[in-house]
C-alpha positions in Angstrom: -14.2 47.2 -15.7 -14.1 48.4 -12.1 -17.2 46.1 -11.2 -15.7 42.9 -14.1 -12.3 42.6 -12.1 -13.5 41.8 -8.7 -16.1 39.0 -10.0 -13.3 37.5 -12.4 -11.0 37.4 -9.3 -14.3 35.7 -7.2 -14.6 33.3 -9.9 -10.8 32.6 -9.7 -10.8 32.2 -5.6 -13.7 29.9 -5.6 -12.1 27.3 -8.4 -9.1 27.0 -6.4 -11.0 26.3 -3.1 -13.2 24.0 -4.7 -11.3 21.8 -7.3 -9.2 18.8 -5.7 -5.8 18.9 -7.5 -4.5 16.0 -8.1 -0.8 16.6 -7.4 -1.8 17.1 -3.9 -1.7 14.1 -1.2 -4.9 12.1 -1.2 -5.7 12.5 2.4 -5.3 16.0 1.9 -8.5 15.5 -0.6 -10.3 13.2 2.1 -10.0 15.9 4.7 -12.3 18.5 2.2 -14.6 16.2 2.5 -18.3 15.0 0.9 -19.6 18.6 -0.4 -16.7 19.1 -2.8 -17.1 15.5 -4.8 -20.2 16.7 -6.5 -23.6 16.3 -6.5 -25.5 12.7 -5.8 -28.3 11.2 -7.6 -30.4 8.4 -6.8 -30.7 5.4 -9.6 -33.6 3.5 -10.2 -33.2 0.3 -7.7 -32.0 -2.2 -9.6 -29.1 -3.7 -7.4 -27.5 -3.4 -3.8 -25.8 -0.2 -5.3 -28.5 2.5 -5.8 -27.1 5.1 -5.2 -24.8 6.9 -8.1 -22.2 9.7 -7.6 -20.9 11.6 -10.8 -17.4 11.7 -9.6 -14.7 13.7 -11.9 -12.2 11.7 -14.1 -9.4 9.9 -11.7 -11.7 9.3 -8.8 -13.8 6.5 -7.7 -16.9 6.7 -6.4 -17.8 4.7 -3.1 -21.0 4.6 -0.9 -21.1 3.2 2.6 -24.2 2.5 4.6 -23.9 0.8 8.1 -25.7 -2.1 9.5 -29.4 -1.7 10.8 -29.7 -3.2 14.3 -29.0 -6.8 14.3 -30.7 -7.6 11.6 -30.3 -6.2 8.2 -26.1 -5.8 7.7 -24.4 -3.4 6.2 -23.0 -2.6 2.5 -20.0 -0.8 0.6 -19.9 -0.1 -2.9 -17.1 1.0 -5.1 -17.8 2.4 -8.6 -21.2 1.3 -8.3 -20.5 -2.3 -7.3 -21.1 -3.9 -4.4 -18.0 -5.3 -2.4 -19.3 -5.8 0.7 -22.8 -7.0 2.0 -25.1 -9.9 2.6 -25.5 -10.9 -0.9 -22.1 -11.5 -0.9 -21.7 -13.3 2.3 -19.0 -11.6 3.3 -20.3 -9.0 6.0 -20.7 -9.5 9.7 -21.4 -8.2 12.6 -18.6 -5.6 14.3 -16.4 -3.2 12.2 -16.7 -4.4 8.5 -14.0 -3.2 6.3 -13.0 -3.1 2.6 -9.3 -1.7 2.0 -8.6 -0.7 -2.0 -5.4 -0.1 -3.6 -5.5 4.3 -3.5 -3.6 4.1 -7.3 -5.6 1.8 -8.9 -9.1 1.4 -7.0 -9.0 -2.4 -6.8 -9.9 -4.3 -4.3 -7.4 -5.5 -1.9 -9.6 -7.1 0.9 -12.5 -7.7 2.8 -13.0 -8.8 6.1 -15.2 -8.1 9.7 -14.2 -8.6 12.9 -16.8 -9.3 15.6 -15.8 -6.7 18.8 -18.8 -8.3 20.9 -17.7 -11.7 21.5 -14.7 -11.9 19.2 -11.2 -11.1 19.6 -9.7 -7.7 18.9 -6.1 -9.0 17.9 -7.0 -9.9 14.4 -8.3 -6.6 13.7 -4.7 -5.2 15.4 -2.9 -7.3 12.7 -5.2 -6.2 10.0 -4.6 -2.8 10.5 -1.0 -3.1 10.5 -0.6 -4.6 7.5 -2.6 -2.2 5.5 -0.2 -0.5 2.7 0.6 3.5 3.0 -1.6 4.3 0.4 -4.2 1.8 0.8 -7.8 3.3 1.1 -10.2 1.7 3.9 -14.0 2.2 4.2 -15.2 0.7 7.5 -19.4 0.1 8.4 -20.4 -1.0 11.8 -23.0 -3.3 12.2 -24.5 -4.3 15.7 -21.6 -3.4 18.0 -18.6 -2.5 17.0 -16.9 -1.5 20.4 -17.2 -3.8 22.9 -13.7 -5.4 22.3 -11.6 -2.4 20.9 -8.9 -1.6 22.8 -7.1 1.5 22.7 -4.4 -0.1 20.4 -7.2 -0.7 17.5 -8.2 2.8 18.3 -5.0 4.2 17.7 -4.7 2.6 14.6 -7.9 3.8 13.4 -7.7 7.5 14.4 -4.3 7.1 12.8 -6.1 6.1 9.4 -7.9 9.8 9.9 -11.0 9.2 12.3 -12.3 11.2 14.7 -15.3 9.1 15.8 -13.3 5.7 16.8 -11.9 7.6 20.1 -15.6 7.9 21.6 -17.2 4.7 19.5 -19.7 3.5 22.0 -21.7 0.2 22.6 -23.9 -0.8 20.0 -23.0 3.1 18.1 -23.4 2.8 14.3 -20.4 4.6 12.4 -19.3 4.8 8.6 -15.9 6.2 7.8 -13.4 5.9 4.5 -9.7 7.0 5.4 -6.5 6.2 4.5 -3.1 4.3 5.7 -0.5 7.0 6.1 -2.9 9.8 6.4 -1.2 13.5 7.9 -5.3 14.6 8.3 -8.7 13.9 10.0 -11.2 12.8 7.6 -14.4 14.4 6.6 -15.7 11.2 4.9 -17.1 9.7 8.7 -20.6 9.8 10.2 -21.2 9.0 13.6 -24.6 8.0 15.4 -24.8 7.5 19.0 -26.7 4.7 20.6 -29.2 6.0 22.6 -32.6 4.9 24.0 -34.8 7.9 24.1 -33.9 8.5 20.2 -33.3 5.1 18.7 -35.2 4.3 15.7 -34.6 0.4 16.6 -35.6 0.1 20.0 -31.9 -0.7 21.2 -29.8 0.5 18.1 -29.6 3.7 16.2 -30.8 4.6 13.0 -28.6 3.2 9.9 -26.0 6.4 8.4 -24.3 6.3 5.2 -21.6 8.2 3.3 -20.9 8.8 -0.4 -18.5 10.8 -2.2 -15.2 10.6 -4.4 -12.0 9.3 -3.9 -9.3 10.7 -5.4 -6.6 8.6 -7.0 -3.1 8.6 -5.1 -0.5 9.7 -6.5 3.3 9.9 -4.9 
């Protein structure tokens, strides 16, 4: 009994570190990040979406991969399905972003906003009319820095990113956070342009994210 009690009270501390309730905030679930969403898998290759998450009941599953160079853009998939790329001519080079209602997982929109020879502004405006609540997964593709200001920034790092205050020329950067977020957010991956470790000459290698969402609940 002496040696049962401990392990039964193990077993209890690691459940409750490493199940997401769902009465708790959803950015409070973004900020534990991709190692508590379970494990991936890789599917056989029979669309843009490969790659398959087993997430729990009440989450969606998402995968983000970023552009590669200037040539090959990038893609986000929600449960599975692609809702952003090339095949759907609706990615572009800059920040490309796809914001989803946090209750139900639907798609609200899609857009991208070129920050080499666009305009910031739009972007600005996009950001401030996102929901509290809303979801946003956001792949860079070519250069997503040139134009961002430090108002876009803001917005962003208010959304639960870390990476978008040091975002460089031509960096390549995934992230998924959330509009009303109290927390940083684990679901972001960062990769630095520079020319002695490029794989692409001048760009980084490509970097993706996958995990759960939890559902939002008030």
């Amino acid at each position: 009994m002496l040696v049962l009690v401990p392990a039964a009270v193990l077993l209890t501390v690691l459940l409750q570190k490493y199940t997401i309730p769902f009465k708790d905030d959803l950015w409070r679930a973004l900020s534990d990040g991709l190692q508590k969403s379970g494990p991936a898998s890789r599917a056989p290759s029979k669309g843009p979406c490969d790659m398959v998450r087993d997430c729990p009941d009440e989450h969606f599953s998402f995968y983000v991969r970023s552009g590669a160079a200037n040539v090959v853009a990038p893609k986000i998939c929600l449960r599975n399905k692609l809702v952003l790329g090339s095949v759907l001519n609706n990615a572009g080079p800059g920040i490309n972003i796809v914001t989803i209602n946090g209750k139900t997982g639907d798609v609200v929109k899609t857009a991208h906003f070129d920050m080499y020879s666009g305009d910031v502004k739009p972007l600005v405006e996009f950001l401030k009319s996102m929901e509290k609540g809303a979801v946003v997964l956001m792949a860079s593709y070519d250069d997503p820095s040139t134009k961002l200001d430090e108002e876009a920034r803001k917005l962003i790092a208010e959304l639960g990113s870390l990476s978008v205050k040091s975002l460089g020329f031509r960096d390549n950067w995934v992230f998924v956070g959330g509009k009303g977020a109290s927390v940083h957010s684990n679901f972001e991956k960062y990769q630095k342009n520079d020319s002695t470790k490029n794989k692409y000459e001048n760009w980084p290698e490509l970097i993706e994210i996958q995990g759960c969402i939890p559902k939002y609940l008030d």
